[in-house]
C-alpha positions as a printed NumPy array, in Angstrom:
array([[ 0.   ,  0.   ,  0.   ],
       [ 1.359,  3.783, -0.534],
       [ 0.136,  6.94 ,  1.703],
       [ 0.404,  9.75 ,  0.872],
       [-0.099, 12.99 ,  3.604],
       [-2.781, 15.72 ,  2.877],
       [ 0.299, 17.936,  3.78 ],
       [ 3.215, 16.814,  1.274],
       [ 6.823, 18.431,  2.209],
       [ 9.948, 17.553, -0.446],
       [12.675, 15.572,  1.123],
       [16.094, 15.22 , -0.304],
       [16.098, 11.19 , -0.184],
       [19.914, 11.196,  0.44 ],
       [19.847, 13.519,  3.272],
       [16.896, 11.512,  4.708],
       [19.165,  8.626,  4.287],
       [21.434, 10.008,  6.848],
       [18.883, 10.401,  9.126],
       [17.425,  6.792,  9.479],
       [21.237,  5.842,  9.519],
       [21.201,  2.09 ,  9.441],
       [17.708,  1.169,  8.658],
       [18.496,  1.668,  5.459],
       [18.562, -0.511,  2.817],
       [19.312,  1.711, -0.069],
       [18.666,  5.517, -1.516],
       [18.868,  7.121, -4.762],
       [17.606, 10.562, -5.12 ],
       [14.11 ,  9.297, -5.708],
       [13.812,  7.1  , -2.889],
       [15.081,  5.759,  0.432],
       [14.122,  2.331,  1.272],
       [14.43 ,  1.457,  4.444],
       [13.055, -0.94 ,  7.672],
       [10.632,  0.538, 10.515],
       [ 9.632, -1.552, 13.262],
       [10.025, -4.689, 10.77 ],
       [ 8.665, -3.112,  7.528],
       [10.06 , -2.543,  4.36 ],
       [ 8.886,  0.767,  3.659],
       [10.531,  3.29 ,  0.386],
       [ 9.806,  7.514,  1.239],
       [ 9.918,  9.222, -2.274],
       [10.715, 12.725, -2.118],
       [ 7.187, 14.05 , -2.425],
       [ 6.449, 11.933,  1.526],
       [ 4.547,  9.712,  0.017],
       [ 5.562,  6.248,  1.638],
       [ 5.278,  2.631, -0.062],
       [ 4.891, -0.528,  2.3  ],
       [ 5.541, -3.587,  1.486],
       [ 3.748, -7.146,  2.048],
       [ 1.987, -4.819,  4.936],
       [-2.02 , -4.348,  5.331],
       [-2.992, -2.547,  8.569],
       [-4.003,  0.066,  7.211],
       [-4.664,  2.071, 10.885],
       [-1.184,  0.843, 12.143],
       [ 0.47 ,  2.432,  8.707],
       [-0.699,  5.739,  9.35 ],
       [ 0.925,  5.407, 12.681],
       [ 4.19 ,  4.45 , 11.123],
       [ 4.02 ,  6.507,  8.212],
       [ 3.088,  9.645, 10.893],
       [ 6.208,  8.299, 13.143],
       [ 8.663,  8.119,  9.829],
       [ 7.551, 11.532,  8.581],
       [ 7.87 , 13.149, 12.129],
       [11.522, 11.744, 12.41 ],
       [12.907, 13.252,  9.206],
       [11.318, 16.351,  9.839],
       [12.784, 16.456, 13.488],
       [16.305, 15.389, 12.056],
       [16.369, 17.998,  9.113],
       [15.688, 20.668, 11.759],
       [18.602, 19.347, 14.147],
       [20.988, 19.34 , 10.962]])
């Protein structure tokens, strides 16, 4: 499934990469994929967020609110 927030910001994938450190999996500057909490998840640089083989729909809008909320605290903090 993908969300996508009413609110989109634009995220510079590599520099989000250095914020999730060593969840990640791999980034190009279209996407970051990386694990949260056990999920493959992939943020594209318009905050929309793919999951994969994942179907709770309530508990991805946690996660995807949790994700979102870290890169925005960590570009602040850089």
């Amino acid at each position: 499934m993908m969300l996508s927030p009413s609110e989109r910001s634009k995220f510079d994938t590599l520099e989000v990469s250095r914020i999730l450190g060593d969840r990640v999996l791999r980034a190009t500057k279209d996407m970051v994929e990386f694990m949260y909490k056990d999920v493959k998840l992939t943020l594209y640089p318009n905050s929309s967020i793919m999951f994969y083989h994942f179907t709770d729909l309530e508990i991805a809008y946690t996660y995807a609110d949790e994700v979102l909320e870290t890169v925005k605290v960590g570009r602040r903090e850089a």
